[in-house]
C-alpha atoms as an extended CHARMM CRD file, in Angstrom:
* protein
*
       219  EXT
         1         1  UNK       CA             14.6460000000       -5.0010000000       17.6720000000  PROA      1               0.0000000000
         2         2  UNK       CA             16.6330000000       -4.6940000000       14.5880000000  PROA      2               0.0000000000
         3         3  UNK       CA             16.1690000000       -6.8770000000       11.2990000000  PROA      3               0.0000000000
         4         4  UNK       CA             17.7520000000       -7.6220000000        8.8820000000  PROA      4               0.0000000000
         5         5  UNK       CA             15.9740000000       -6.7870000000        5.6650000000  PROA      5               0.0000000000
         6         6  UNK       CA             16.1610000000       -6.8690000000        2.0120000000  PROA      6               0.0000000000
         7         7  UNK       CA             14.2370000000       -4.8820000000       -1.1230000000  PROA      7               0.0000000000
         8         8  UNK       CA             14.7840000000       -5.8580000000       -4.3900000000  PROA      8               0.0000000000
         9         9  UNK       CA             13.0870000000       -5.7860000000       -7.5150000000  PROA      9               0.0000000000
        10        10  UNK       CA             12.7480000000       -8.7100000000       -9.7280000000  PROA      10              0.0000000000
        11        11  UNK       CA             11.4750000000       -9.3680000000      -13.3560000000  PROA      11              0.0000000000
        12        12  UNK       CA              8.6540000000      -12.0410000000      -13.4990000000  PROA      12              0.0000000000
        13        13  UNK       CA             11.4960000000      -14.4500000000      -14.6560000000  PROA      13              0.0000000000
        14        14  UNK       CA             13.0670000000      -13.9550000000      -11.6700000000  PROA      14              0.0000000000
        15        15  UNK       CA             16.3020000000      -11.6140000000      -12.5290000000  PROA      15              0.0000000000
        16        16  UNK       CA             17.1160000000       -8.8250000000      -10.1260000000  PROA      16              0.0000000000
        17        17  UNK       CA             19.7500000000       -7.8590000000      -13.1840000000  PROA      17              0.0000000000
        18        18  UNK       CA             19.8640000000       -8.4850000000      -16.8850000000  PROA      18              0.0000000000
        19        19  UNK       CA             22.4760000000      -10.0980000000      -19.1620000000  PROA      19              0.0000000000
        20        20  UNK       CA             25.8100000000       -8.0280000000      -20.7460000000  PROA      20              0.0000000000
        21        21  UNK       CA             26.3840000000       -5.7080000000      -17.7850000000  PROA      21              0.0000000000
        22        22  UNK       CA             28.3240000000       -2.8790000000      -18.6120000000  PROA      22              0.0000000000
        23        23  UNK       CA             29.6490000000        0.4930000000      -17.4550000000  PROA      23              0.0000000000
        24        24  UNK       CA             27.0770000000        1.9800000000      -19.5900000000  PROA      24              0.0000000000
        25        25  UNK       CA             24.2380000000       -0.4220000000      -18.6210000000  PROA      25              0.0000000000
        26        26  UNK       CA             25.0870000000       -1.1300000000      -14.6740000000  PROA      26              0.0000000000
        27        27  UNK       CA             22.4980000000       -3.1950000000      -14.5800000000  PROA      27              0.0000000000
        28        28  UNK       CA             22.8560000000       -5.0060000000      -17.6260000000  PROA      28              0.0000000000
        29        29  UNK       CA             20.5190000000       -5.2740000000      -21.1460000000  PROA      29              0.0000000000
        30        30  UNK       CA             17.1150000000       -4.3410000000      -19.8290000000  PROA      30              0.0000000000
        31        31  UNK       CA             18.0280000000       -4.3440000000      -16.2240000000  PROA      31              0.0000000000
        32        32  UNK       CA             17.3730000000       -0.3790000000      -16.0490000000  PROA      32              0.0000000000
        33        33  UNK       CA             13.2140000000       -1.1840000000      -16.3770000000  PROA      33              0.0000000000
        34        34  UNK       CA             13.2150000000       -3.0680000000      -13.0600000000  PROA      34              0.0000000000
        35        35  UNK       CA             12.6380000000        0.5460000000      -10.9340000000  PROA      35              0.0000000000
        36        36  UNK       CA             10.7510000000        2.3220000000      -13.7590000000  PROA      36              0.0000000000
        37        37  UNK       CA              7.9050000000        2.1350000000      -10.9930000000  PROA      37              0.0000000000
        38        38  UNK       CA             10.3100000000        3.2740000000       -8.2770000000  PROA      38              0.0000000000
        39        39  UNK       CA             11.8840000000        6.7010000000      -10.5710000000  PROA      39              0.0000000000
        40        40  UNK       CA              8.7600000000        8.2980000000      -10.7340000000  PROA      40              0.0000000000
        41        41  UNK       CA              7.8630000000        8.4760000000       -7.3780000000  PROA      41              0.0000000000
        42        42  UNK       CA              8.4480000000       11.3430000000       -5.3660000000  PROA      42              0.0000000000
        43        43  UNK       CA             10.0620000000       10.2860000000       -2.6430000000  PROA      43              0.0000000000
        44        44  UNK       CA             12.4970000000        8.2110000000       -4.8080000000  PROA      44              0.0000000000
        45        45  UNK       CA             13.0810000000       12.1150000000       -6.4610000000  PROA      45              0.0000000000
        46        46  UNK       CA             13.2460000000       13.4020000000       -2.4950000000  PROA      46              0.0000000000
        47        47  UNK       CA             16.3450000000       10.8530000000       -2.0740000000  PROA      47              0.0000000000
        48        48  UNK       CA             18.2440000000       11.6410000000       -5.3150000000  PROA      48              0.0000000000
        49        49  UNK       CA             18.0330000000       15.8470000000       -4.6180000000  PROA      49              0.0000000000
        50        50  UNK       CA             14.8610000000       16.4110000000       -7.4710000000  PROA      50              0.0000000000
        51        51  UNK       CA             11.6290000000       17.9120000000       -7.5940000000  PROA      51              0.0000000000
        52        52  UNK       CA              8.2420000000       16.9460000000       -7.9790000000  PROA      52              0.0000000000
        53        53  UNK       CA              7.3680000000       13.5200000000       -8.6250000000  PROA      53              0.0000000000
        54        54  UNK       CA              4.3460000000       11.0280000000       -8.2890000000  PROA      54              0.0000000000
        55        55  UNK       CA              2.0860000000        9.6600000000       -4.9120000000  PROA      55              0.0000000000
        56        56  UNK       CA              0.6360000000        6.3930000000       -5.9210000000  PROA      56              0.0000000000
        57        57  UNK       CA              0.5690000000        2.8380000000       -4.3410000000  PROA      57              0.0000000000
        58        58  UNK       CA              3.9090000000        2.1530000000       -3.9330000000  PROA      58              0.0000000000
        59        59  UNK       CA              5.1780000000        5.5290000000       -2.1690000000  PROA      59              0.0000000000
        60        60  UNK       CA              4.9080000000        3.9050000000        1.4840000000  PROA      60              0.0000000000
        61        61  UNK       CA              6.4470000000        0.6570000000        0.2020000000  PROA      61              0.0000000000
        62        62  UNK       CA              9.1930000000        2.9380000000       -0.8890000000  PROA      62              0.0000000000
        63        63  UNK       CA              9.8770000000        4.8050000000        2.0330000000  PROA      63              0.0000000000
        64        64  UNK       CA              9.5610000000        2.2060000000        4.0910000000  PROA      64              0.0000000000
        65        65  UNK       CA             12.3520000000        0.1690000000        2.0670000000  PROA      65              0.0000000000
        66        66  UNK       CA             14.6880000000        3.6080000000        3.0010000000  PROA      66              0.0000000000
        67        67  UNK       CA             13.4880000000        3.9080000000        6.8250000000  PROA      67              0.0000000000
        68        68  UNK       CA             15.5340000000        2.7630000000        9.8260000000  PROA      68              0.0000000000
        69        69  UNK       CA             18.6290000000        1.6370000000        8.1800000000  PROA      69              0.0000000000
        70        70  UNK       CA             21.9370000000        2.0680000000       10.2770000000  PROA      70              0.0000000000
        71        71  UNK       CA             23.8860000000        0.1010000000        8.0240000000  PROA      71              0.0000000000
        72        72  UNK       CA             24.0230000000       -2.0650000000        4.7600000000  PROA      72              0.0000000000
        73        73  UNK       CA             25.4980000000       -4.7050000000        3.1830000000  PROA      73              0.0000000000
        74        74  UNK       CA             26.3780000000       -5.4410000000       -0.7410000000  PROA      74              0.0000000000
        75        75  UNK       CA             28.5110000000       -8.0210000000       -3.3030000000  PROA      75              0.0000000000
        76        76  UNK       CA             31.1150000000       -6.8430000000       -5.2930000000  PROA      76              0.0000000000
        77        77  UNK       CA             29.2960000000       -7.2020000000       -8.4740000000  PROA      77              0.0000000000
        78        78  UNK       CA             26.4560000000       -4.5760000000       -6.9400000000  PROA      78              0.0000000000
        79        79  UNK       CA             29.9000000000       -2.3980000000       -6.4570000000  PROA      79              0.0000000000
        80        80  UNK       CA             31.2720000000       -3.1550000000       -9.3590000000  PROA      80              0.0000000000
        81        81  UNK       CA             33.4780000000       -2.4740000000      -12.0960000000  PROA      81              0.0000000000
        82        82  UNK       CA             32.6780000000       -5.2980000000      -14.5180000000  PROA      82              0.0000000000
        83        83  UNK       CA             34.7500000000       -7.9200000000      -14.1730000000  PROA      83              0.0000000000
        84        84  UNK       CA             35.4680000000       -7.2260000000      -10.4800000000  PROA      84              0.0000000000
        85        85  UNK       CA             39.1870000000       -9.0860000000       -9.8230000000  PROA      85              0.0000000000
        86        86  UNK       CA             41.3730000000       -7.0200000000       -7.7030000000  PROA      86              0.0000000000
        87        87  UNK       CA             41.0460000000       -3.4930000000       -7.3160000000  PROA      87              0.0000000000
        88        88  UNK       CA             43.0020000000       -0.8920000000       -9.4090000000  PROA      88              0.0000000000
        89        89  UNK       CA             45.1430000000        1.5200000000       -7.8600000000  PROA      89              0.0000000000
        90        90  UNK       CA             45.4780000000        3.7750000000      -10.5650000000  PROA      90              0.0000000000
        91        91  UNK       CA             41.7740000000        4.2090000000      -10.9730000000  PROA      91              0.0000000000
        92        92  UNK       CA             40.2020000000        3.7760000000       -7.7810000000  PROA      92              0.0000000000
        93        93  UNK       CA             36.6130000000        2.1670000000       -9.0520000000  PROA      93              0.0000000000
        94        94  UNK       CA             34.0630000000        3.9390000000       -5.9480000000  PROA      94              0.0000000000
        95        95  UNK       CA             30.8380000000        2.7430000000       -7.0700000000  PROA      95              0.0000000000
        96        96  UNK       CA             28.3410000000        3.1900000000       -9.8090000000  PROA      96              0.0000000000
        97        97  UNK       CA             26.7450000000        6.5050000000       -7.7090000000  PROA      97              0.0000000000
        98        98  UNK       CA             28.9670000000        8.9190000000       -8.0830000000  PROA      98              0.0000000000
        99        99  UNK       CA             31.0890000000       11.2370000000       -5.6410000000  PROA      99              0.0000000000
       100       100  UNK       CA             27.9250000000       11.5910000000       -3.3460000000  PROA      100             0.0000000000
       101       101  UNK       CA             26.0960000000        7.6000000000       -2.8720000000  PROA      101             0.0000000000
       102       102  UNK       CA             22.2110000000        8.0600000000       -1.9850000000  PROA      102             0.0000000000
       103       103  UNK       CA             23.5350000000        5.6460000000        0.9350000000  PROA      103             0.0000000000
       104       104  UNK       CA             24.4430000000        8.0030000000        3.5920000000  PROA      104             0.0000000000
       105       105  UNK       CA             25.4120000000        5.3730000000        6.1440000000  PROA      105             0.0000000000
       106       106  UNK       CA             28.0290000000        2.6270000000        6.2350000000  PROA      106             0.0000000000
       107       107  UNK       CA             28.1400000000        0.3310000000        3.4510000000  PROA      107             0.0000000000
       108       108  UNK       CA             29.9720000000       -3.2520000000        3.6730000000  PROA      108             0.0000000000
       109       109  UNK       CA             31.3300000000       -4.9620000000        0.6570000000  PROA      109             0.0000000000
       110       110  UNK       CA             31.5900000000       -8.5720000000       -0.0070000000  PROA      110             0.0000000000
       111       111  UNK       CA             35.0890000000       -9.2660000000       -1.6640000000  PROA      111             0.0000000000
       112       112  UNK       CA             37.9710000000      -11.8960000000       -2.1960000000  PROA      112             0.0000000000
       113       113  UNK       CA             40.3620000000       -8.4930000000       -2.6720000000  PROA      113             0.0000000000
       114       114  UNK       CA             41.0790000000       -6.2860000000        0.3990000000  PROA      114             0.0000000000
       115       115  UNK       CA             41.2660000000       -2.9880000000        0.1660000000  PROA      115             0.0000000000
       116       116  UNK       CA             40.5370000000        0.1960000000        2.8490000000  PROA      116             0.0000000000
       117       117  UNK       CA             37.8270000000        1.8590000000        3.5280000000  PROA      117             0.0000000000
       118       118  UNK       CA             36.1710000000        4.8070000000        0.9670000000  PROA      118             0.0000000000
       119       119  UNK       CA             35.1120000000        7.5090000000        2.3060000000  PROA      119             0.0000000000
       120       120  UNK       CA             32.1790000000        9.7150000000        0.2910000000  PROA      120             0.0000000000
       121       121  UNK       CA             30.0390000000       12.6680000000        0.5070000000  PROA      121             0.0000000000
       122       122  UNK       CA             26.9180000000       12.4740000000        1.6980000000  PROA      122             0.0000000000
       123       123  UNK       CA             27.5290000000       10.0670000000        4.8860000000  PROA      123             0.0000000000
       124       124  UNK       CA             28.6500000000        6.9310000000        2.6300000000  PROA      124             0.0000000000
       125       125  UNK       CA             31.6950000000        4.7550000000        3.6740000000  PROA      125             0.0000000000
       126       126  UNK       CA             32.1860000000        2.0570000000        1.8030000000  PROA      126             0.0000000000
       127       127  UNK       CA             34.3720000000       -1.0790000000        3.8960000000  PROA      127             0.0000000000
       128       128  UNK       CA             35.4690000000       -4.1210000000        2.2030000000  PROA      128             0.0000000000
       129       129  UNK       CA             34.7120000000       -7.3340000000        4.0660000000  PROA      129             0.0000000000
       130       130  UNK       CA             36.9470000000      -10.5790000000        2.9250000000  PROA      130             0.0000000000
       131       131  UNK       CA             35.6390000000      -12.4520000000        5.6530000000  PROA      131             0.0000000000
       132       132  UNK       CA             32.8430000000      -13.6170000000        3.9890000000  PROA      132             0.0000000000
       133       133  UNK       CA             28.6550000000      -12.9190000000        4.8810000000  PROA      133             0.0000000000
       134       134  UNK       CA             28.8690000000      -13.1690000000        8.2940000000  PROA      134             0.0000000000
       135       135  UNK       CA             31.5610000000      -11.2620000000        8.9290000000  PROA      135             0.0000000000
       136       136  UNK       CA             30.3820000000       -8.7990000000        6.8490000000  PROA      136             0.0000000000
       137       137  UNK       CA             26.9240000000       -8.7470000000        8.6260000000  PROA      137             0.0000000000
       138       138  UNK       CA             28.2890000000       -8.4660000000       11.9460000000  PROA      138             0.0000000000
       139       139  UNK       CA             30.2060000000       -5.5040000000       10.8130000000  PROA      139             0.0000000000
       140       140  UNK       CA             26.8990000000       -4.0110000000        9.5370000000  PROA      140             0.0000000000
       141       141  UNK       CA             24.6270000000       -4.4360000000       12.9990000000  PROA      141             0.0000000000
       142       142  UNK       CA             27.2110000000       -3.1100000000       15.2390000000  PROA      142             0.0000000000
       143       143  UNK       CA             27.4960000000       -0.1550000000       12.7000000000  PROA      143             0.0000000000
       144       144  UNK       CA             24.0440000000       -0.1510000000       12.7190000000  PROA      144             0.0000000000
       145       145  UNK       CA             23.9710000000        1.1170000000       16.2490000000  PROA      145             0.0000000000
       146       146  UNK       CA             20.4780000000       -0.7480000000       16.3420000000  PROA      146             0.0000000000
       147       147  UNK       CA             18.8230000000       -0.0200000000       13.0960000000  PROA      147             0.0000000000
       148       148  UNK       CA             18.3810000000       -2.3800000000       10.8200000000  PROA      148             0.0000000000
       149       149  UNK       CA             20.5960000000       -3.5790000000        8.0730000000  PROA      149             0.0000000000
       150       150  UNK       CA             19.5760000000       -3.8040000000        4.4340000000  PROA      150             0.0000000000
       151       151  UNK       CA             20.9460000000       -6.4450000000        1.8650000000  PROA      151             0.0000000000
       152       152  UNK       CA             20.6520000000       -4.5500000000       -1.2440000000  PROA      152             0.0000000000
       153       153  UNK       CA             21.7620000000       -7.2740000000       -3.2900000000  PROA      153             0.0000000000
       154       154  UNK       CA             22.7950000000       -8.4790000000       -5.9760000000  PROA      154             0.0000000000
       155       155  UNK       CA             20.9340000000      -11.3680000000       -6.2610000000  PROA      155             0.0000000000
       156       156  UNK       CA             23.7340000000      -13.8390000000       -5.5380000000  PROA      156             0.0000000000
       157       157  UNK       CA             24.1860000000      -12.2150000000       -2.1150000000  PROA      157             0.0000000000
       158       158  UNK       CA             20.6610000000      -12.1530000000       -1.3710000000  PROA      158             0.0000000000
       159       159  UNK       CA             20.4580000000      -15.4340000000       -1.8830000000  PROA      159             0.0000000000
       160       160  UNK       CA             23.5400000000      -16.7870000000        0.2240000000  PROA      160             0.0000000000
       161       161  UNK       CA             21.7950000000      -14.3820000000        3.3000000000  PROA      161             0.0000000000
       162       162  UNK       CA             18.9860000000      -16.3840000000        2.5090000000  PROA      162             0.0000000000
       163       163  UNK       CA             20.5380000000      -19.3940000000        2.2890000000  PROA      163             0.0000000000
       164       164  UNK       CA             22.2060000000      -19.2230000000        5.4230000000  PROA      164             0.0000000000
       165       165  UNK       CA             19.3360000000      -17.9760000000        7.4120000000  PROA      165             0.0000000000
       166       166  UNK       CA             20.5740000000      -14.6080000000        8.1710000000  PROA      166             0.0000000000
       167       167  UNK       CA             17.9190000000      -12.1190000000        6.9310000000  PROA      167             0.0000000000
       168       168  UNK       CA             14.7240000000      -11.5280000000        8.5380000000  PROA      168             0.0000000000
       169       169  UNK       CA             12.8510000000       -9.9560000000        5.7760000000  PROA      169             0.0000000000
       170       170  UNK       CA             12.5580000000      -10.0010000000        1.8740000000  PROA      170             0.0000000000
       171       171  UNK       CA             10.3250000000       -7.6000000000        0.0660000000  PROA      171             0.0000000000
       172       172  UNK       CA             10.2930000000       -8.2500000000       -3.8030000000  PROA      172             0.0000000000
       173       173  UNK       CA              9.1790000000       -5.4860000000       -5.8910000000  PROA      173             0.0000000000
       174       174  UNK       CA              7.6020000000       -7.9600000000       -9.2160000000  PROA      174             0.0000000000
       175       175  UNK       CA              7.8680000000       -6.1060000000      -12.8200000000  PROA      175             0.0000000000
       176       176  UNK       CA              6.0600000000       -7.4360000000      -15.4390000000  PROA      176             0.0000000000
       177       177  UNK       CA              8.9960000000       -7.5280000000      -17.7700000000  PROA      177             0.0000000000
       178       178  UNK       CA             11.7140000000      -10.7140000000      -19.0570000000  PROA      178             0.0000000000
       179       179  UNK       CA             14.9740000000      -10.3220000000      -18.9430000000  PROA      179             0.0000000000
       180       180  UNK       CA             15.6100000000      -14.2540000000      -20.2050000000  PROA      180             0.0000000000
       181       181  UNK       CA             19.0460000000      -13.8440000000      -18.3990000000  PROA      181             0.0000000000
       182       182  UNK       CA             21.2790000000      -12.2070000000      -16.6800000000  PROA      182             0.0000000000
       183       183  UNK       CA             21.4430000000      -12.3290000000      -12.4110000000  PROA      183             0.0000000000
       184       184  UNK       CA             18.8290000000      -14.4530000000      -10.5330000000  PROA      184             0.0000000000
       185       185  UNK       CA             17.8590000000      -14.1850000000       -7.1420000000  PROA      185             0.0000000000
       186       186  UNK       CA             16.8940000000      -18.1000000000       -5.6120000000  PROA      186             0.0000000000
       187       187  UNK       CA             18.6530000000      -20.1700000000       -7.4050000000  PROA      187             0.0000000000
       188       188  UNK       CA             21.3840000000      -22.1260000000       -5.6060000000  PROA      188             0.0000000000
       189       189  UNK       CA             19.6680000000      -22.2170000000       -2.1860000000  PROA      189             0.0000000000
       190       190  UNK       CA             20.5390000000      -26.1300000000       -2.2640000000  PROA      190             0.0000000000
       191       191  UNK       CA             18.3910000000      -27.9310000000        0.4950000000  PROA      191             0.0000000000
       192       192  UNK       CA             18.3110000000      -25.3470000000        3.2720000000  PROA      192             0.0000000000
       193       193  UNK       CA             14.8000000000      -25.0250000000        5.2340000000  PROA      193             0.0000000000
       194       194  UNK       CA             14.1230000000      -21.8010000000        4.1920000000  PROA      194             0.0000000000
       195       195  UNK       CA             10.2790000000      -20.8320000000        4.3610000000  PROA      195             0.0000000000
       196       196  UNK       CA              8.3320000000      -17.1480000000        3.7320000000  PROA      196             0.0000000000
       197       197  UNK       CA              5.2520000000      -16.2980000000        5.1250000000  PROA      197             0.0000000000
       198       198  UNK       CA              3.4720000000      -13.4620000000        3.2430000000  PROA      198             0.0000000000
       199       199  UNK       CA              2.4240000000      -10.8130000000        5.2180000000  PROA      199             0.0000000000
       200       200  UNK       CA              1.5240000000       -8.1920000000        2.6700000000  PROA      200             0.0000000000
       201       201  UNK       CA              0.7700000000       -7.3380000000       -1.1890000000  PROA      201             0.0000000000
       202       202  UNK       CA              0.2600000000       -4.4930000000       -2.7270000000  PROA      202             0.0000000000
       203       203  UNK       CA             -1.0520000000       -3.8840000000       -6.1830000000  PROA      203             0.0000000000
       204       204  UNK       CA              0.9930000000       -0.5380000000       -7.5460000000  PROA      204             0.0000000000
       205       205  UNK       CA              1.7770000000        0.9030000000      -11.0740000000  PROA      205             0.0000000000
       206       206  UNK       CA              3.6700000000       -1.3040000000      -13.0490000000  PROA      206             0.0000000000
       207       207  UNK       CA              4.8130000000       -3.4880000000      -10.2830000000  PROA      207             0.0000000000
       208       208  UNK       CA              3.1530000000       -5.8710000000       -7.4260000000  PROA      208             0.0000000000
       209       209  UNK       CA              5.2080000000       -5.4080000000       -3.9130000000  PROA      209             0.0000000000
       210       210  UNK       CA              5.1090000000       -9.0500000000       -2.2950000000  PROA      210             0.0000000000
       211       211  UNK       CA              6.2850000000       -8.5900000000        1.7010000000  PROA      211             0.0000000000
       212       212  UNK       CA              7.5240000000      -11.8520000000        3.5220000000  PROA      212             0.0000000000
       213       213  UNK       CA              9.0110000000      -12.9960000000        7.1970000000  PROA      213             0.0000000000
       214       214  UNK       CA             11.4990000000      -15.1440000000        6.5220000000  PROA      214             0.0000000000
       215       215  UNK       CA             11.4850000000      -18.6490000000        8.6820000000  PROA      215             0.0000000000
       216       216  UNK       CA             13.8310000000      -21.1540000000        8.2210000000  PROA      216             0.0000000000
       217       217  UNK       CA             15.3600000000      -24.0190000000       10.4340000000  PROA      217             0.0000000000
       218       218  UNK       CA             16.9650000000      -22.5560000000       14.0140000000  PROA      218             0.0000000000
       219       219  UNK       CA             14.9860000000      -19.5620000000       13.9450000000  PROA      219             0.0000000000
């Protein structure tokens, strides 16, 4: 059965993004130390076309983070540009990744501004949902073709999927670093019933990977 999933790391402050994001900084002030346990790894090289590369702890937590997914969904801030608003059509803004996405599967976007579909190298299409989360979800599973659909965030997206009792896992990937702002991950989850149950930790370098089933009211 496909699930609907969602890896992320977060600082032990609880940012999945720091403050002052920027084209040079994507992920704002800081925000770049949040996968200095993921670069290293081999498989993370594998994915990005590079050589060589580390086996520790964390390599199955990696590669299962990147295994069985038919489909994914992101906000516009993940997409970017800074600032967001509505898109440019003199200079089409495709992403922070480059002409060829480490994606390589259908990608929905959360947005207020329309705008058709990207097509990239590599496998990556990028739609733009203005239907809101569960339009855009539903969009992902039947692209999905049974796989599973990952939130990759940001954190204000995770957290309305979370909110709304829509994804089935949540895997945070703790660094022992503090950001002291930027984008959070729980806050604004108001009074839903939404409750994890841990169902593994693993100690790796640099970073503690805490796995939880989401259950919430309804499910």
């Amino acid at each position: 059965m496909s699930k609907v999933r969602c890896h992320i790391s977060i600082s032990l402050d609880g940012y999945v993004a720091g403050p002052r994001q920027s084209e040079e900084e994507p992920l704002g002030v800081g925000g770049e130390g949040l996968h200095d346990w993921a670069i290293p790894l081999a498989a993370w090289r594998e994915l990005h076309d590079l050589e060589g590369g580390a086996v520790s702890a964390s390599t199955s937590v990696f590669e299962e983070s990147t295994d069985n997914i038919g489909a994914a969904v992101m906000g516009r801030g993940m997409f970017g540009p800074v600032g967001r608003g509505p898109w440019a059509e003199d200079e089409p803004w495709n992403g922070w990744w480059g002409d060829n996405p480490p994606y390589h599967y259908p990608v929905f976007v959360v947005t207020h501004h329309p705008r058709a579909a990207v097509e990239m190298e590599g496998g990556t299409t990028f739609h733009f949902v203005t239907g809101g989360i569960e339009s855009a979800l539903a969009q992902a599973k039947e692209a999905a073709g049974g796989k599973d659909v990952m939130v990759w965030g940001g954190g204000q997206i995770v957290g309305q999927y979370l909110a709304a009792g829509l994804l089935d896992v949540l895997e945070l990937h703790v660094v022992p670093i503090l950001l002291g702002g930027g984008s959070r991950l729980l806050d604004d989850l108001g009074d839903t019933d939404v409750r994890l149950e841990q169902v593994r930790a693993v100690e790796g370098d640099g970073v503690a990977h805490l796995k939880y089933l989401v259950r919430s009211s309804g499910r």
